[in-house]
C-alpha positions in Angstrom: 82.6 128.5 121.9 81.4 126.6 119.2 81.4 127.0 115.5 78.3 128.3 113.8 78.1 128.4 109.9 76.8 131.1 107.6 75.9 131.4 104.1 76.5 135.0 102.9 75.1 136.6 99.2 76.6 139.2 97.9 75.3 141.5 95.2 76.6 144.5 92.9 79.5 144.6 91.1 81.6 141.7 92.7 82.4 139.2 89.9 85.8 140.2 87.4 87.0 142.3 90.8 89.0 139.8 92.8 86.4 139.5 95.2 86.8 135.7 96.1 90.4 136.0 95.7 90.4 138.5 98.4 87.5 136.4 100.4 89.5 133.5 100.3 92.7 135.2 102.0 90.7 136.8 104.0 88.6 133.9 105.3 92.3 132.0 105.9 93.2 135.0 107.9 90.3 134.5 110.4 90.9 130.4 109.8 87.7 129.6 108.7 86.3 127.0 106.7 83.8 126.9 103.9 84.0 127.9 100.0 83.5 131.3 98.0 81.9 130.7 94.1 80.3 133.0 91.5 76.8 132.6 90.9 74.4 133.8 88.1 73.5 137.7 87.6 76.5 138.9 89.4 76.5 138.0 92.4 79.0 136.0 95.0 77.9 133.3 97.2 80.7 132.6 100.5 80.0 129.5 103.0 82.0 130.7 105.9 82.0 128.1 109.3 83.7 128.9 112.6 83.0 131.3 115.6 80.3 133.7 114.8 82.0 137.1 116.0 85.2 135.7 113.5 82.5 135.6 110.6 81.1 138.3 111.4 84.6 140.0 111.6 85.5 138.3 108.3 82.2 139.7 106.4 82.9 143.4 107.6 86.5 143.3 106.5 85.2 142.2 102.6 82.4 144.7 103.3 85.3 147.6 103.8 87.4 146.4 101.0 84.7 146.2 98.2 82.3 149.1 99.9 82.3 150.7 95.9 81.0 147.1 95.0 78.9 145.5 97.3 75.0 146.6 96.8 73.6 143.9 99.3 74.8 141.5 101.8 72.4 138.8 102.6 73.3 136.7 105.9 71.5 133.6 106.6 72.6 130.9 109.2 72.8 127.8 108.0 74.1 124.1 109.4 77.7 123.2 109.9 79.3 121.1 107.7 81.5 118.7 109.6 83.4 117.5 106.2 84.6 121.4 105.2 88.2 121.5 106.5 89.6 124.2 104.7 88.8 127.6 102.8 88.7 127.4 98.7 87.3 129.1 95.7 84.5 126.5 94.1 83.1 127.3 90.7 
């Protein structure tokens, strides 16, 4: 199957939690690729690359983990990225 790529938003109260601390393990649990980083107003943008149902998997586990957190999810597919070979925290 091949890799799709996703860029996911969320919103709430997810900076100054751990969030991309626990995104990044999580995301290296499912061995996916891509980057987690803080944005302005609060909220957390991931890049996550690799099979769809894994992402999806991956997004649902930080979804149950942070349910007191997260306000909105926002999923959009984007293009792979052929040069992200790992998982990390950006700022």
């Amino acid at each position: 199957m091949d890799d799709v790529a996703k860029l996911i938003v969320f919103s709430g109260q997810v900076q100054g939690v751990g969030f991309r601390f626990t995104a990044l393990n999580v995301a290296n649990s499912y061995r996916l690729t891509g980057y987690v980083r803080n944005l302005p107003r609060g909220r957390v943008e991931m890049l996550t690359q690799g099979p769809a149902e894994t992402i999806d998997s991956c997004i649902r586990d930080l979804q149950d983990s942070f349910a007191g957190y997260i306000r909105d999810t926002d999923v959009k597919n984007v293009a792979v990225d052929p040069n992200l070979r790992d998982f990390k925290i950006t700022f």
